[in-house]
C-alpha positions in Angstrom: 46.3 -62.2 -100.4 47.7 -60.3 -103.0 44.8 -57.8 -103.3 45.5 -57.3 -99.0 48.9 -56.7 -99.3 48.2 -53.7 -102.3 45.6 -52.2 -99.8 48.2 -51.9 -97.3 50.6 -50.3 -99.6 48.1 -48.0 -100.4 47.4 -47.1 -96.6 51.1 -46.7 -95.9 51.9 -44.4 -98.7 48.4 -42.1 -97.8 49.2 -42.0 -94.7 53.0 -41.4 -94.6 53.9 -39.8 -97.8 53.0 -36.3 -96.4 55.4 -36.7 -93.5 58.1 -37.3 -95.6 60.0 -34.8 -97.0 63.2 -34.5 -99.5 64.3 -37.0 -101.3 63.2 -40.6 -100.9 65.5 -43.6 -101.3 64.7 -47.6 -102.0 67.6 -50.0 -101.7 68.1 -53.8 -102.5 70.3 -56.0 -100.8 73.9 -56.5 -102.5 73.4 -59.9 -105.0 76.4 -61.7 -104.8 77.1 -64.1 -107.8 79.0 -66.8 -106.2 75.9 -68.9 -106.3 72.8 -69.4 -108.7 70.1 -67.0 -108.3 67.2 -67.4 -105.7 63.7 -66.3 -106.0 64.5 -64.2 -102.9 66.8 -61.9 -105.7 63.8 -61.4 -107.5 61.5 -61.0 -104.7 62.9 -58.1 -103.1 63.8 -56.7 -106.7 59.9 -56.3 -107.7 59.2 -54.9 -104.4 61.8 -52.4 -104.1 60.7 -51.3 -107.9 56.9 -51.5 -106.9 57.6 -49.2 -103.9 59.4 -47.0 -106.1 56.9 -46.7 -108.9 54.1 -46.0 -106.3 55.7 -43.3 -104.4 56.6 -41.9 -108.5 52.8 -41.4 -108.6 53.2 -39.1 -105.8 55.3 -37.0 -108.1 57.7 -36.9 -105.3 61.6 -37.3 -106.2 63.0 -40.8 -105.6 66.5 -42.6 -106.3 66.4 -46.6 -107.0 69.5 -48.1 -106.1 70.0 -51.9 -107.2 73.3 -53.6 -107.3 75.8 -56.8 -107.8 79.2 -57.1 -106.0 81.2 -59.0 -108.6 
């Protein structure tokens, strides 16, 4: 499942990355701390940083915002 979801990746960064030009921005939602964590934090966290790291290889500029409203 895993092993798909990489090969996807892949394909979508082939195939888009030379349409895109300038910069390139990944975002997380805002974590707010009034509760305990969820996997759901850490989830989108991973992804937003694998996304990130990927379209690095493309030696393309990128800016990787993650927050927490306190």
């Amino acid at each position: 499942m895993l092993g798909h979801k990489l090969k996807l990746l892949k394909i979508f960064f082939r195939t888009y990355s030379r349409k895109l030009a300038g910069n390139f921005y990944v975002t997380t939602p805002i974590f707010y701390v009034n509760g305990a964590p969820q996997i759901g934090h850490l989830y989108t966290a991973v992804i937003a940083d694998a996304i990130a790291l990927q379209y690095n290889t493309l030696l393309r500029p990128y800016h990787f915002t993650l927050s927490n409203y306190c």
